[in-house]
DOVOLO-88354 format. One record per atom (N, C-alpha, C): residue number from 1; atom name; x, y, z. Coordinates in nm, 4 decimals, m for minus. Each point is the difference from the previous one (the first is absolute). Layout:
(NUM; 'CA'; (X; Y; Z))
...
//
This chain:
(1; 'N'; (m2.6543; 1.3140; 1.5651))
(1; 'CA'; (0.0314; m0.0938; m0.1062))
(1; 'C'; (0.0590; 0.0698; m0.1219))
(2; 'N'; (0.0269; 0.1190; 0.0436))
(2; 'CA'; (0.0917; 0.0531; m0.1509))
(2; 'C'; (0.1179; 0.0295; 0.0132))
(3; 'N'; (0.0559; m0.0289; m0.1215))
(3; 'CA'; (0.1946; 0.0255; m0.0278))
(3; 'C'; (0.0327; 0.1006; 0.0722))
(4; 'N'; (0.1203; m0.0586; 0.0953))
(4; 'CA'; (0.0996; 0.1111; 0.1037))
(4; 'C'; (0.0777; 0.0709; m0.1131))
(5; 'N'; (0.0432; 0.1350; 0.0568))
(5; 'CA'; (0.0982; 0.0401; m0.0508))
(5; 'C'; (0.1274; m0.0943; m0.0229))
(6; 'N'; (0.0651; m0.0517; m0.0960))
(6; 'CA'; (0.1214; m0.0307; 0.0153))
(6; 'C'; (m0.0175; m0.1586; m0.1074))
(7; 'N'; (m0.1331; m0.0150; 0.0065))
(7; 'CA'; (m0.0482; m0.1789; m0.0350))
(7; 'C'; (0.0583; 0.0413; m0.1415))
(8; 'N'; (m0.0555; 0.0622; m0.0774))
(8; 'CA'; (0.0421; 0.0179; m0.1118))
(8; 'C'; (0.1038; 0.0189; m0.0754))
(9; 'N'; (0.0644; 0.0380; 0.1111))
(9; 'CA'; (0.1561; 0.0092; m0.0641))
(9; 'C'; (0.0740; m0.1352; 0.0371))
(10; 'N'; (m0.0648; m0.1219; 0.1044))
(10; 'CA'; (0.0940; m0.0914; m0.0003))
(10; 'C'; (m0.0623; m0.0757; m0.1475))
(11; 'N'; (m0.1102; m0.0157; m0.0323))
(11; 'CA'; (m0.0349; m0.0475; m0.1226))
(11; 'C'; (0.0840; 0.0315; m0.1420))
(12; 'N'; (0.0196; 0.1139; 0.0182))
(12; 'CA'; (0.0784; 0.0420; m0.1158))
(12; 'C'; (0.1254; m0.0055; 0.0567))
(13; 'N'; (0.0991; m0.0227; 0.0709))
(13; 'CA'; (0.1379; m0.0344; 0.0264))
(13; 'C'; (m0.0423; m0.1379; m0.0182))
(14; 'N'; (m0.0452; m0.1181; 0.0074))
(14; 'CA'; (m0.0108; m0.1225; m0.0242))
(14; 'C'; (0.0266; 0.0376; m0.1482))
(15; 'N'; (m0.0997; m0.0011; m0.0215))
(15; 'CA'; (0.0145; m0.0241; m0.1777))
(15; 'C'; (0.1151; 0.0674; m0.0589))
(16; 'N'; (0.0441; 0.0859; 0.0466))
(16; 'CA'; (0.1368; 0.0601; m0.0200))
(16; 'C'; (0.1417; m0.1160; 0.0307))
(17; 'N'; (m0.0412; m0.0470; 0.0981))
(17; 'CA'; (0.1198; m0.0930; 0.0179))
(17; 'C'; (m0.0475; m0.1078; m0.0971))
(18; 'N'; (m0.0973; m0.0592; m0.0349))
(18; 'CA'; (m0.0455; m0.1216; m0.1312))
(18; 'C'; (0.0853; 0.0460; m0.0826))
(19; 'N'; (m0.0783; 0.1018; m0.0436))
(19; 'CA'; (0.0761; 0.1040; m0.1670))
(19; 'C'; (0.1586; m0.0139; 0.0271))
(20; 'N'; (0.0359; 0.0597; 0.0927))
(20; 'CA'; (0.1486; m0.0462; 0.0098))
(20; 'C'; (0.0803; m0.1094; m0.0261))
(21; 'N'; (m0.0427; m0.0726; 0.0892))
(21; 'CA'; (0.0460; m0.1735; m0.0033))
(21; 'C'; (m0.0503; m0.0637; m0.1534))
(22; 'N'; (m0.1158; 0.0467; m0.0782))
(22; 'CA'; (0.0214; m0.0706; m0.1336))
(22; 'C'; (0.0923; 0.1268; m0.0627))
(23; 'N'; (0.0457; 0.0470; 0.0302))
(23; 'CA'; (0.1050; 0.0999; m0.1043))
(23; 'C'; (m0.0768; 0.0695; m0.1206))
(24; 'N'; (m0.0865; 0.1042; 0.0792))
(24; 'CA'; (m0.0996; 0.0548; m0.1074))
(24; 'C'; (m0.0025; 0.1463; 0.0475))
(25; 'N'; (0.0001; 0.1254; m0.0860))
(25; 'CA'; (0.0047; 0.1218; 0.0578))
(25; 'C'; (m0.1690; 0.0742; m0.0202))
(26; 'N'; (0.0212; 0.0427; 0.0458))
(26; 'CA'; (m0.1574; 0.0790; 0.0027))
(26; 'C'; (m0.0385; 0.0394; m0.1292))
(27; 'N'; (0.0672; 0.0503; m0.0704))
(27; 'CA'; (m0.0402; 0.0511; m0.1378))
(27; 'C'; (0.0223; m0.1719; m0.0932))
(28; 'N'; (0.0654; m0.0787; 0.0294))
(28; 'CA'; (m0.0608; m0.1228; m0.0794))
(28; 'C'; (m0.1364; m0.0860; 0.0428))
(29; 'N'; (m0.0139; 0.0496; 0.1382))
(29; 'CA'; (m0.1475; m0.0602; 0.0455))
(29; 'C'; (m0.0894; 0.0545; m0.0491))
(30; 'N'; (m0.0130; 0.1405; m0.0210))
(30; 'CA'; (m0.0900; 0.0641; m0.0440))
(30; 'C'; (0.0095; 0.1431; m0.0779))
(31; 'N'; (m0.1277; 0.0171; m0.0855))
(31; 'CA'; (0.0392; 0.1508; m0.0669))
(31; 'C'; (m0.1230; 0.0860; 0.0833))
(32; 'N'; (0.0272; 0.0679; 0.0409))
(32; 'CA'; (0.0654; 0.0940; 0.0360))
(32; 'C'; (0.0695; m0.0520; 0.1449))
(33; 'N'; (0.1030; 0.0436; m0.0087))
(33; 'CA'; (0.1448; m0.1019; 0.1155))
(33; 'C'; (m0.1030; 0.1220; 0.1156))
(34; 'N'; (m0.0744; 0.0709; 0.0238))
(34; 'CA'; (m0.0532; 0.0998; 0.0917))
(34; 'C'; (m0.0452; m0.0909; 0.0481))
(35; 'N'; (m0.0909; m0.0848; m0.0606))
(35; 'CA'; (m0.1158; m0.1015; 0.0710))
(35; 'C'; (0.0388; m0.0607; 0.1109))
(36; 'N'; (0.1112; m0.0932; m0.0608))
(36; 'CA'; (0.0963; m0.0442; 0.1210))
(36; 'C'; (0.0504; 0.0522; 0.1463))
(37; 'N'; (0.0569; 0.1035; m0.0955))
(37; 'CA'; (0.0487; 0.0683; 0.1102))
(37; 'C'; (m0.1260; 0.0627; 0.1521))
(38; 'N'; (m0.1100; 0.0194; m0.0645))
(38; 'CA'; (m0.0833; 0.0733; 0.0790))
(38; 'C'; (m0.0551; m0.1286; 0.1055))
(39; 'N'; (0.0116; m0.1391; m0.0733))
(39; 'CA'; (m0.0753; m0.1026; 0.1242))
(39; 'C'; (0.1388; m0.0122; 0.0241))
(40; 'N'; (0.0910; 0.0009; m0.0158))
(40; 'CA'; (0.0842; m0.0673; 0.0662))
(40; 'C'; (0.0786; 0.0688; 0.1252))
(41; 'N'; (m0.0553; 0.1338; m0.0416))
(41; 'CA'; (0.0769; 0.1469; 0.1300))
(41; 'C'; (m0.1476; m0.0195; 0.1002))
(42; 'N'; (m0.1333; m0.0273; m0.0243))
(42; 'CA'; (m0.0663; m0.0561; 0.1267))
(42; 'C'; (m0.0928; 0.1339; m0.1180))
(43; 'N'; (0.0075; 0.0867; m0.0597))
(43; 'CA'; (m0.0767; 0.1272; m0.0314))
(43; 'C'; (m0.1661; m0.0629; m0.0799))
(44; 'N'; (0.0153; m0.1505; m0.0468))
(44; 'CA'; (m0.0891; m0.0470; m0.0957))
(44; 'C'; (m0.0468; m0.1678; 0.0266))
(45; 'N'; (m0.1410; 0.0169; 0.0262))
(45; 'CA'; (m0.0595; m0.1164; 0.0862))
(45; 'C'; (0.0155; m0.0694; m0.1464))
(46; 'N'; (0.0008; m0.1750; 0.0357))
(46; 'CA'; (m0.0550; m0.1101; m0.1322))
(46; 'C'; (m0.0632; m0.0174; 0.0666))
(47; 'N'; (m0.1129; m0.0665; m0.0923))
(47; 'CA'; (m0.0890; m0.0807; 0.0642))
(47; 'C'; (0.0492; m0.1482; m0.0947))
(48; 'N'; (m0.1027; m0.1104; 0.0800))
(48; 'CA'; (0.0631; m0.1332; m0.0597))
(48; 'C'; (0.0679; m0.0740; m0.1046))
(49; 'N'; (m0.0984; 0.0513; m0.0837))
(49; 'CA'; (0.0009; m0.0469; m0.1554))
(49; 'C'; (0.1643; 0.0476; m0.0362))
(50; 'N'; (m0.0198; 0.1725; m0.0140))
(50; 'CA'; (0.1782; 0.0189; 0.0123))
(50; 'C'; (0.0749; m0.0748; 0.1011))
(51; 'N'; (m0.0261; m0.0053; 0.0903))
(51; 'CA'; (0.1481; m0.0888; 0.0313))
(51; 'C'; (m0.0173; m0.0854; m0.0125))
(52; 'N'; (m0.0479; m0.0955; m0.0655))
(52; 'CA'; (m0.0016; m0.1282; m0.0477))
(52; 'C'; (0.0756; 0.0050; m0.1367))
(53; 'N'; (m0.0641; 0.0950; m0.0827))
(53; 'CA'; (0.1096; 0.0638; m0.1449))
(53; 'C'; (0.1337; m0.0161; 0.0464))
(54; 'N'; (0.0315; 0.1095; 0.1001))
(54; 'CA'; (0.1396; 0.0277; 0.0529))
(54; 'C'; (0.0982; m0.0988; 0.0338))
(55; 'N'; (m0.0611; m0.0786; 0.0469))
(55; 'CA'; (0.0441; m0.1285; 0.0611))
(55; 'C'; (0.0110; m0.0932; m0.1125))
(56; 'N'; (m0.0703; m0.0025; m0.1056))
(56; 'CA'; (0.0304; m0.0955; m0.1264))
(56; 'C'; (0.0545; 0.0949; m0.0675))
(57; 'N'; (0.0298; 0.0514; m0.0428))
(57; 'CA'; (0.1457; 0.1191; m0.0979))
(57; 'C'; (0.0730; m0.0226; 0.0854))
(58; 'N'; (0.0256; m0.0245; 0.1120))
(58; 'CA'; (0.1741; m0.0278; 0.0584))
(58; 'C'; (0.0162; m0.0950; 0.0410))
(59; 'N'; (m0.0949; m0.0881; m0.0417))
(59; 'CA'; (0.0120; m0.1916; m0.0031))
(59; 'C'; (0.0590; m0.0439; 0.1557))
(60; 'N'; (m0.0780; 0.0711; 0.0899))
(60; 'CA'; (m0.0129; 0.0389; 0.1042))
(60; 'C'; (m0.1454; m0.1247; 0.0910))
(61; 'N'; (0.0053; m0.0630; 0.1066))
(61; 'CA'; (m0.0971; m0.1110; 0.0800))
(61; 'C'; (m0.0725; 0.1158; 0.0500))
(62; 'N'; (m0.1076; 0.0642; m0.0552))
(62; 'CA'; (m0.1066; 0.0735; 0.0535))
(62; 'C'; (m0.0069; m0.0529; 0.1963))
(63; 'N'; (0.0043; m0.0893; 0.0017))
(63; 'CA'; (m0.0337; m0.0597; 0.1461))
(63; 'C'; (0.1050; m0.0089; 0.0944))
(64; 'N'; (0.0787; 0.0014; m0.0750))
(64; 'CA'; (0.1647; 0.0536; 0.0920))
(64; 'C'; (0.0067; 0.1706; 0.0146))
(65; 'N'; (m0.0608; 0.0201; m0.0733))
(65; 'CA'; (0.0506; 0.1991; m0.0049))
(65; 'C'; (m0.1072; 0.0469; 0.1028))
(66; 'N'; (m0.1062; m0.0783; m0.0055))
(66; 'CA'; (m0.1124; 0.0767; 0.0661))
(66; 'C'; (0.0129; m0.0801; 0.1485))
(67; 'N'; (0.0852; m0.0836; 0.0104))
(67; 'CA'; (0.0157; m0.0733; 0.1284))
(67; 'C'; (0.0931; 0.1063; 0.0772))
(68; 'N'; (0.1328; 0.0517; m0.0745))
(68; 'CA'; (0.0382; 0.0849; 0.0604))
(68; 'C'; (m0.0258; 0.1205; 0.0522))
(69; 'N'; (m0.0927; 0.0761; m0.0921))
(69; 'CA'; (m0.0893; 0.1226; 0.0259))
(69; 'C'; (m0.0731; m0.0534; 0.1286))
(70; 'N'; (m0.0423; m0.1096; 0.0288))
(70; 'CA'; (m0.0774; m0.0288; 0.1186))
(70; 'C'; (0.0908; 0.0023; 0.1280))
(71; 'N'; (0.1206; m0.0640; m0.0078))
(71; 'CA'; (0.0841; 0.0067; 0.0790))
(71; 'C'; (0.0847; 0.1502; 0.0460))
(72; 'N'; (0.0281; 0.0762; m0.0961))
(72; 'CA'; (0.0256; 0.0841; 0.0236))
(72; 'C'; (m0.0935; 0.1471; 0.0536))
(73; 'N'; (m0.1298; m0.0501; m0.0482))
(73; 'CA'; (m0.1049; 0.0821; 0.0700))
(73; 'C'; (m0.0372; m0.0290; 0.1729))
(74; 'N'; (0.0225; m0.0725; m0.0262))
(74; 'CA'; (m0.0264; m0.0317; 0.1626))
(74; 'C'; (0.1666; 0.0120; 0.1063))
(75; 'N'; (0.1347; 0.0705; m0.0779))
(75; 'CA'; (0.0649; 0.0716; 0.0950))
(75; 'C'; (m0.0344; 0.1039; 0.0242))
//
């Protein structure tokens, strides 16, 4: 029951493609633009609460982003 190699990085390419599609760069999502970068390269777990943040700063359907992470975890 624990995270495969690889889960983590589709989590953070999701939210990477959100951030994208609202036209937002990493260093306007956040200070230090590292933060970003580290969940979003797979190097830095969120847990809920943040991606629920994440998902409201990029005015982003929490339930659509995490629908895809589901979908894409299971290729």
């Amino acid at each position: 029951m624990w995270v495969r190699p690889g889960e983590q990085r589709v989590v953070g390419e999701c939210l990477a493609v959100a951030r994208q599609c609202a036209g937002i760069t990493q260093r306007d999502l956040a200070a230090p633009q590292s933060f970003v970068s580290a969940y979003e390269n797979g190097q830095r777990r969120i847990d809920l609460l943040e991606f629920l943040a994440i998902a409201e700063a990029l005015k982003a359907d929490p339930l659509a982003v995490f629908a895809k992470i589901v979908e894409r975890r299971s290729e």
